[in-house]
OpenMM code with the backbone's topology and positions (N, CA, C; nanometers):
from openmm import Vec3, app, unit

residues = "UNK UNK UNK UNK UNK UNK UNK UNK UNK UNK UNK UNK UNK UNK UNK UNK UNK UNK UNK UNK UNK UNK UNK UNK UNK UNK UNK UNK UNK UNK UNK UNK UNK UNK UNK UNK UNK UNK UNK UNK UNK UNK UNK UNK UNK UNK UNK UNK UNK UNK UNK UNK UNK UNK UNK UNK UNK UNK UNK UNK UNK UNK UNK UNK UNK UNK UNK UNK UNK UNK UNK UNK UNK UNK UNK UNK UNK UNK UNK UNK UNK UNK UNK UNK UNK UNK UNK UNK UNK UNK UNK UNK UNK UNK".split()
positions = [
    Vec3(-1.9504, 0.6313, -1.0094),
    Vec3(-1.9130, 0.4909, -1.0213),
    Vec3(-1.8384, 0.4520, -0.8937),
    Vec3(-1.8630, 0.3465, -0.8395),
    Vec3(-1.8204, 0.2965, -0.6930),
    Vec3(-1.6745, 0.1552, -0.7527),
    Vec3(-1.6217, 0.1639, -0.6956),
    Vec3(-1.4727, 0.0984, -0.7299),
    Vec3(-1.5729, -0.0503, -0.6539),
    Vec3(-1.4771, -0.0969, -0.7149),
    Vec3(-1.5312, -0.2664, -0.7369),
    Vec3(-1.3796, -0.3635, -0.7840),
    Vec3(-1.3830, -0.4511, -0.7416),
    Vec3(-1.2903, -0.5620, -0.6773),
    Vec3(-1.2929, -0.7244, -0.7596),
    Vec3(-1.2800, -0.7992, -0.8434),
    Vec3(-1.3223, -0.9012, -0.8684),
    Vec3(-1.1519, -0.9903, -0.8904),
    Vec3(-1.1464, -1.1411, -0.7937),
    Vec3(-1.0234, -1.2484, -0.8386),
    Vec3(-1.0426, -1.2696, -0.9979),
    Vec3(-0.9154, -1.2223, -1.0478),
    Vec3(-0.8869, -1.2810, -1.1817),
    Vec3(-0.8276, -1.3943, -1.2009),
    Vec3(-0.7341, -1.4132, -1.2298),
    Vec3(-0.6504, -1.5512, -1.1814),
    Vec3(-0.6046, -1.5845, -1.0690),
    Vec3(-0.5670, -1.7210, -1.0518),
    Vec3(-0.4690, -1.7132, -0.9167),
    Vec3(-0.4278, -1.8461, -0.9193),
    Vec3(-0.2751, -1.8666, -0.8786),
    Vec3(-0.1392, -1.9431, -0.8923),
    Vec3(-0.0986, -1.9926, -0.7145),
    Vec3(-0.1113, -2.1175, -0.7327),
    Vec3(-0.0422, -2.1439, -0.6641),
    Vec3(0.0473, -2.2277, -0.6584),
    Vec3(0.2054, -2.1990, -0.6006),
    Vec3(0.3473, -2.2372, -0.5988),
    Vec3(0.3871, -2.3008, -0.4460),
    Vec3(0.4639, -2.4031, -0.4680),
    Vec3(0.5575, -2.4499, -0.3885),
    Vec3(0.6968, -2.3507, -0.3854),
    Vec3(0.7346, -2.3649, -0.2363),
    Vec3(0.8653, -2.2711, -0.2643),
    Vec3(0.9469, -2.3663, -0.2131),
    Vec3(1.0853, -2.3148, -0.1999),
    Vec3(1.1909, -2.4321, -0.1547),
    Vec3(1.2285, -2.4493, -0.0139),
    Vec3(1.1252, -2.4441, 0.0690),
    Vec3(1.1407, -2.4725, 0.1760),
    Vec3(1.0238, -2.5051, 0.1738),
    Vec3(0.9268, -2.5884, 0.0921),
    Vec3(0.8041, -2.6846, 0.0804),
    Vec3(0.6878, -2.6018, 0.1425),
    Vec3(0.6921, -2.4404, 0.1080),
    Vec3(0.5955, -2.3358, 0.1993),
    Vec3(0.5215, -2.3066, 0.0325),
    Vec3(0.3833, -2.3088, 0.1014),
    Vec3(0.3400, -2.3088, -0.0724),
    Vec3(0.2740, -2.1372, -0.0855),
    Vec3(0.2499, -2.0836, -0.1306),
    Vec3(0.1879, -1.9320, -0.1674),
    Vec3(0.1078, -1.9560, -0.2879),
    Vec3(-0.0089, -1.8394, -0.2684),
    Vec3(-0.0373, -1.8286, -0.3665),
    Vec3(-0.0497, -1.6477, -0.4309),
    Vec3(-0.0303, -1.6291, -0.5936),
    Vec3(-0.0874, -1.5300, -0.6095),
    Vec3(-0.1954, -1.5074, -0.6279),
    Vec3(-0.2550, -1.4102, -0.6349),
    Vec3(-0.4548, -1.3650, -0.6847),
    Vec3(-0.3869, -1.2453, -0.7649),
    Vec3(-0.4312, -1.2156, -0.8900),
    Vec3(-0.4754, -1.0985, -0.9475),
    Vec3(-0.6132, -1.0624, -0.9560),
    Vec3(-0.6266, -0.9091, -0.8922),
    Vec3(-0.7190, -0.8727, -0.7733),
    Vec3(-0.7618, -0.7481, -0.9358),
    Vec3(-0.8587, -0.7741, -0.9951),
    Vec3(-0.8578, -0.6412, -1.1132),
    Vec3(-0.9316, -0.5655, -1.0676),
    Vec3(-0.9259, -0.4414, -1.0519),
    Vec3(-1.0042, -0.3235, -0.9982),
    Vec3(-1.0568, -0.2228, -1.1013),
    Vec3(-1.1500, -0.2060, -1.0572),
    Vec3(-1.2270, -0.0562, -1.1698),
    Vec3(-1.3195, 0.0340, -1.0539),
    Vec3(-1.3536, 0.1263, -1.1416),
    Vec3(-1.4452, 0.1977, -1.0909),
    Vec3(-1.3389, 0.3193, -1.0396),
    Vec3(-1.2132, 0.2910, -1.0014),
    Vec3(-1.1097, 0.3659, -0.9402),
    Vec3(-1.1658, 0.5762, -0.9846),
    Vec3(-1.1421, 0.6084, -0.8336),
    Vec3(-1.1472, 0.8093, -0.8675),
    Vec3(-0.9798, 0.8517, -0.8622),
    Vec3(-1.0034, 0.9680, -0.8510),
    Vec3(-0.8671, 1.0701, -0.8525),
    Vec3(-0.8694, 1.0534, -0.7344),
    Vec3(-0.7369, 1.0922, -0.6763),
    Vec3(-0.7090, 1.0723, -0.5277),
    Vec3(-0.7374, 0.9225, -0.4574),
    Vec3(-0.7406, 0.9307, -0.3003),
    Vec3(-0.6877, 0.8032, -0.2220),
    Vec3(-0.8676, 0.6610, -0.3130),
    Vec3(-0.8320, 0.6244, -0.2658),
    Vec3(-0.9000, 0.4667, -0.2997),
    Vec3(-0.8616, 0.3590, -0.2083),
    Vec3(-1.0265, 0.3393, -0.1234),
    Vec3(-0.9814, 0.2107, -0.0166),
    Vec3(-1.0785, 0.1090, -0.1018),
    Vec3(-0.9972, -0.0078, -0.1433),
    Vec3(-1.0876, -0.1100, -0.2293),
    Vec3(-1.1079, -0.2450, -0.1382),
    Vec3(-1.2485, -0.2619, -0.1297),
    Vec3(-1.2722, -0.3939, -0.0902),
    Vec3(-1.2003, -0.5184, -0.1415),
    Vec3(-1.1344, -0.6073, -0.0949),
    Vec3(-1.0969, -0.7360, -0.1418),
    Vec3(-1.1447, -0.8337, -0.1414),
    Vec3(-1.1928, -0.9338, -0.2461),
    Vec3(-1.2148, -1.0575, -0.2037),
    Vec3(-1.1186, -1.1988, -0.2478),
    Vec3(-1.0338, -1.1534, -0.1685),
    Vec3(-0.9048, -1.2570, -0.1503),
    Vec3(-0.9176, -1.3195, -0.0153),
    Vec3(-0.9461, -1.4494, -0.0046),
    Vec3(-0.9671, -1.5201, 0.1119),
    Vec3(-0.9134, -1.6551, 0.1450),
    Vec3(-0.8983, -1.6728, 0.2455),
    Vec3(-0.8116, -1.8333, 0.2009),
    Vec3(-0.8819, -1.9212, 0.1811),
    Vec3(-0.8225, -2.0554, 0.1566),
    Vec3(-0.9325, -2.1965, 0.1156),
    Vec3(-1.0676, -2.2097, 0.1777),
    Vec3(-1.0332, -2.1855, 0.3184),
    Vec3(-1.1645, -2.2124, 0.4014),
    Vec3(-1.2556, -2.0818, 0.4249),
    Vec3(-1.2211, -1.9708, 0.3210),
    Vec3(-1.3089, -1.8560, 0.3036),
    Vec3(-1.2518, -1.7527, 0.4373),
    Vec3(-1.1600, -1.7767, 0.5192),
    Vec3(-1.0983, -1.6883, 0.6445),
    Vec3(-1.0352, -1.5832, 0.5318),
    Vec3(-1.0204, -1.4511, 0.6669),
    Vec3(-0.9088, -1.3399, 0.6077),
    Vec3(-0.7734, -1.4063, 0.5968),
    Vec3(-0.6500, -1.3135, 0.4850),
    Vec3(-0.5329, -1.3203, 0.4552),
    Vec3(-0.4734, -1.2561, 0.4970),
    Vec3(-0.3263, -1.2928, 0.5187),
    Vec3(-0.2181, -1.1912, 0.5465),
    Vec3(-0.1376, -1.1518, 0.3879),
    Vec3(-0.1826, -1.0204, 0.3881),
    Vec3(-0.0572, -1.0232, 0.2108),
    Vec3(0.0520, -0.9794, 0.2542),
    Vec3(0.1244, -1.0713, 0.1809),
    Vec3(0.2949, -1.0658, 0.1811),
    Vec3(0.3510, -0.9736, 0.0997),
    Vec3(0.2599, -0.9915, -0.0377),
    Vec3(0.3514, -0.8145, -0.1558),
    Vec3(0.2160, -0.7720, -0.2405),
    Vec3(0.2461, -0.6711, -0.2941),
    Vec3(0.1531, -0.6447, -0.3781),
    Vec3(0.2443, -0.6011, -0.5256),
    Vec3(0.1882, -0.6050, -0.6497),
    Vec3(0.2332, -0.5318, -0.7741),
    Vec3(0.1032, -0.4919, -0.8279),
    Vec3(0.1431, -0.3818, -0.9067),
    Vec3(0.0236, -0.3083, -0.9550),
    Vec3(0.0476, -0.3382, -1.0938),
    Vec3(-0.0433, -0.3913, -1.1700),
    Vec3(-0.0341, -0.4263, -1.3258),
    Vec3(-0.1011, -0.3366, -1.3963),
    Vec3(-0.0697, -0.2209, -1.4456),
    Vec3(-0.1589, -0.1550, -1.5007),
    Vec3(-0.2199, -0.1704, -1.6328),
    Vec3(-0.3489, -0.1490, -1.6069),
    Vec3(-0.4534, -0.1837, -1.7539),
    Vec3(-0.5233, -0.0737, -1.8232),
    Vec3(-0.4680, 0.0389, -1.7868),
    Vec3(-0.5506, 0.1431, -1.8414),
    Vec3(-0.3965, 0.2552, -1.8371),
    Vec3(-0.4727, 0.3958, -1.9226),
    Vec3(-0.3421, 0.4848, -1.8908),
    Vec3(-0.3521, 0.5782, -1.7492),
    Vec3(-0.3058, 0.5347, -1.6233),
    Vec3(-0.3151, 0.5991, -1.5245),
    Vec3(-0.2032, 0.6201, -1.4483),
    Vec3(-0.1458, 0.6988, -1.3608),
    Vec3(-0.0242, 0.6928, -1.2606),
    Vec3(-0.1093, 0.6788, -1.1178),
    Vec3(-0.1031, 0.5978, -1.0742),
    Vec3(-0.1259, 0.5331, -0.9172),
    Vec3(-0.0091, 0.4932, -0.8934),
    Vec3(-0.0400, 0.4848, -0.7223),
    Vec3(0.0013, 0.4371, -0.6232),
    Vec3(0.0037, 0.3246, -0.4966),
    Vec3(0.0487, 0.3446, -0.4138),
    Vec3(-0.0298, 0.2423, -0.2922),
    Vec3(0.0243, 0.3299, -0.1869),
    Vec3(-0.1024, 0.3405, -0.1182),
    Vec3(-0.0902, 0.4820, -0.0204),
    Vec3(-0.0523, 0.3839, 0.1015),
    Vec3(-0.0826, 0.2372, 0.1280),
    Vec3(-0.0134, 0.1921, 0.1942),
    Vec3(-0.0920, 0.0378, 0.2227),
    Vec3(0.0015, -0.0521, 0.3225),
    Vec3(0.0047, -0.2187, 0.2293),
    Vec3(-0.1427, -0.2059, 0.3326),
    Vec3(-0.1689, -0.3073, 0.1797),
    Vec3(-0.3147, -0.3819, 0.1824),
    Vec3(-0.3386, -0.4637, 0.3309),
    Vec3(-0.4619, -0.5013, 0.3774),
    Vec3(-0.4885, -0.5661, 0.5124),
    Vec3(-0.6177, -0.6776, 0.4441),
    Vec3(-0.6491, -0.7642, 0.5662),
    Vec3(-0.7079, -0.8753, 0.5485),
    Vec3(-0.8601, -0.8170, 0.4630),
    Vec3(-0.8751, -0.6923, 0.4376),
    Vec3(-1.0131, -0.6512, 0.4194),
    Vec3(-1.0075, -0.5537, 0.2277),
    Vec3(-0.9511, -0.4957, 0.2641),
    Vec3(-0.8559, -0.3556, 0.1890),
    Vec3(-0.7798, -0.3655, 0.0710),
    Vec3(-0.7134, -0.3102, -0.0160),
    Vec3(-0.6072, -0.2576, -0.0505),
    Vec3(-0.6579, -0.1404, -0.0589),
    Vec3(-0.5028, -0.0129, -0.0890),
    Vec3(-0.5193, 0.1235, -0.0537),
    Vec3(-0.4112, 0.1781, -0.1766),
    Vec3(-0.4968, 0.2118, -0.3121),
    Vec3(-0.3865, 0.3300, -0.4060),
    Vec3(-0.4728, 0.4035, -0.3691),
    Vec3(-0.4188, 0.4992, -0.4629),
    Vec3(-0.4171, 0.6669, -0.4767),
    Vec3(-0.3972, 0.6964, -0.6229),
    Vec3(-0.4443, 0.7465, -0.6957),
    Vec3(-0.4785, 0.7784, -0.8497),
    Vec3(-0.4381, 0.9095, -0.8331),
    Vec3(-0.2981, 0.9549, -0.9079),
    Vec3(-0.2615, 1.0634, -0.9332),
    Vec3(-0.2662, 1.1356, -1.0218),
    Vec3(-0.3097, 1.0702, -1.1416),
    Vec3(-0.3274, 1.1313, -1.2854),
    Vec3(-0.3832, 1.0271, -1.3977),
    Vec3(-0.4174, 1.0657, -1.4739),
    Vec3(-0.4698, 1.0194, -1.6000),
    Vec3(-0.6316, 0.9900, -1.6129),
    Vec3(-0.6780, 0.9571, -1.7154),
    Vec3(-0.7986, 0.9085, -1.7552),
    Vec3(-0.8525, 0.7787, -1.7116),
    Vec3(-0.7793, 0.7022, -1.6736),
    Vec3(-0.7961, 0.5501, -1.6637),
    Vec3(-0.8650, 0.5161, -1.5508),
    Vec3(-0.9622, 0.4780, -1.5152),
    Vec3(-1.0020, 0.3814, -1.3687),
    Vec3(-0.9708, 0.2455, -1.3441),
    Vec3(-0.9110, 0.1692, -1.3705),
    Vec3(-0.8773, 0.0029, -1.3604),
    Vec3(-0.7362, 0.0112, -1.3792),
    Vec3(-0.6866, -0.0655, -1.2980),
    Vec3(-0.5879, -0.1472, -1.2684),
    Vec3(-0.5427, -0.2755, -1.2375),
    Vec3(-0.4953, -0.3918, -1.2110),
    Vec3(-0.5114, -0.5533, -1.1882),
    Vec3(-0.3829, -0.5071, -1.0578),
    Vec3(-0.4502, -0.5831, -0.9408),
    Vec3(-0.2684, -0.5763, -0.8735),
    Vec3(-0.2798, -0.7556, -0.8187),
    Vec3(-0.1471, -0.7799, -0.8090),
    Vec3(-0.0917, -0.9366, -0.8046),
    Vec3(-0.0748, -0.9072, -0.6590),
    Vec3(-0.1096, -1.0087, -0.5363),
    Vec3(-0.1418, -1.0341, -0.4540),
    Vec3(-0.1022, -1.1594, -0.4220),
    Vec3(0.0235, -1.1521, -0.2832),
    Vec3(0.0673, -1.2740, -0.2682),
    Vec3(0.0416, -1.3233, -0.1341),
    Vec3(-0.0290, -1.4196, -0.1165),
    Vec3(-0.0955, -1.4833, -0.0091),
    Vec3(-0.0187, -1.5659, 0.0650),
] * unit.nanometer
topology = app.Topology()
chain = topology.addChain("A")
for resn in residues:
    res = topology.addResidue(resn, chain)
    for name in ("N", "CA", "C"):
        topology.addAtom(name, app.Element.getBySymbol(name[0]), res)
C-alpha cells in the first residue's frame, strides 16, 4: 500500500495584526513502519507552493509516530514507530 495524502477540512482565521492563516487537515493513510515522506496537496489560493508555519499530528488510528522533520512546500516527513495503525490527520498551518 503506497501512503496517500487527501485536504480534509480547512479554516481560515484573521489574526490580530489583520494577517489571516489558514489551517488544512492533511489525513494520511497508507502510512509503513519506519520514516514516511508524504506527498502534500496543500497549496495556496492560486494553486502555488506553501510555507508551513506548524504542524499537529491528530491521530486516527492506534499508532506512535513522529515527525522526522518540518514539512516543505512538497512533503511532510513522520516516522511510524509502533503499532498497527496506518492513518493519521495532521493540522497544517499556512
Amino acid at each position: 500500500m503506497s501512503v496517500s495524502a487527501v485536504i480534509g477540512k480547512e479554516y481560515s482565521f484573521q489574526g490580530a495584526n489583520q494577517s489571516t492563516f489558514r489551517i488544512a487537515r492533511v489525513d494520511i493513510s497508507g502510512l509503513s513502519l519506519g520514516p514516511n515522506v508524504i506527498p502534500h496537496p496543500v497549496r495556496t489560493s492560486v494553486g502555488g507552493p506553501i510555507n508551513i508555519q506548524r504542524e499537529e499530528v491528530l491521530l486516527t488510528s492506534a499508532i506512535q509516530v513522529h515527525q522526522t522533520q518540518p514539512g516543505d512546500a512538497s512533503n511532510l516527513y513522520y516516522t511510524v514507530d509502533a503499532g498497527p495503525g496506518t492513518t493519521i490527520s495532521v493540522g497544517v498551518w499556512v
